[in-house]
C-alpha positions, -999 to 999 in steps of 0.1 A, spaced: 825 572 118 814 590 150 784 565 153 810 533 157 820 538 188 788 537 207 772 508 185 803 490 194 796 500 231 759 489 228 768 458 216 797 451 240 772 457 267 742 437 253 768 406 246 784 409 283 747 407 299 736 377 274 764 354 291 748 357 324 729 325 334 700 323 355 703 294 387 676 277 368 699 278 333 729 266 356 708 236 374 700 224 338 735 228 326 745 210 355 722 181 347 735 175 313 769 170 329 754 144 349 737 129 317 767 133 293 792 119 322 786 82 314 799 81 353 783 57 382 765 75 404 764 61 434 731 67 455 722 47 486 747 19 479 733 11 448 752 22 415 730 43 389 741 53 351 747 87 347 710 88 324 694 77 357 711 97 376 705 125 359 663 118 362 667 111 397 680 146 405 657 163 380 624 146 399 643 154 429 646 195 420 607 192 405 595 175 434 612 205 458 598 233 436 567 217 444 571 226 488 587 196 500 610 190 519 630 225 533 615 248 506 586 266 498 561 260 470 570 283 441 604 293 452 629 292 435 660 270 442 696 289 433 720 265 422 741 265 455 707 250 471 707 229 442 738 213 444 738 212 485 703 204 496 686 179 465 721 167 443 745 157 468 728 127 494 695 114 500 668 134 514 656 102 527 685 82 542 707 114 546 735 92 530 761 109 507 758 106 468 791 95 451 804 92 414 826 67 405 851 78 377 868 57 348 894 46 375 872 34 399 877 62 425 845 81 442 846 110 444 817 131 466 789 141 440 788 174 456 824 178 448 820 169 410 793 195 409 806 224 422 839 217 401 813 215 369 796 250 380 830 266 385 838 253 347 806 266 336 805 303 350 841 304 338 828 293 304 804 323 301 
């Protein structure tokens, strides 16, 4: 009986520090949202589906981690940099992305995100 306790502890601890996602873990969880959405994206005026959205920002974030742009080849990106600096306008144009929901309302991209991120570190 004496042993219980600190297994329990051990495994309390072990299960409390699995849950913690890495920016990279987070940036692909984010990406499925995108995916899974079935949302328009709207980049550049154009609307996108939410499959080709989500490849956009992916080349996007693999084209960064490459040096381009504002960041260093082979740095990391955190998912705050993620979500600011490659998901939410065009590196390019510097216009805004958008989504467009089921009602027809946009709604800023970087918005959406950071509401998904909140749901997702609540979620761990």
């Amino acid at each position: 009986m004496y042993y219980i306790k600190p297994l329990l502890l051990i495994l309390f601890c072990q299960t409390l520090f699995a849950g913690a996602l890495t920016d990279k873990q987070m940036i692909e969880k984010l990406l499925v949202e995108v995916e899974n959405s079935e949302l328009t994206f709207i980049r550049n005026g154009k609307e996108h589906s939410s499959k080709a959205a989500r490849s956009h920002l992916e080349y996007k974030y693999k084209y960064v981690l490459k040096g381009f742009w504002f960041w260093q080849k082979g740095s990391a990106v955190d998912v705050t940099t993620f979500i600011e600096k490659i998901a939410s306008g065009s590196s390019t144009t510097g216009k805004e992305y958008f989504i467009k929901d089921k009602t027809g309302k946009l709604i800023p991209t970087k918005k959406w995100l950071k509401d998904k991120l909140i749901k997702i570190k609540s979620s761990q």
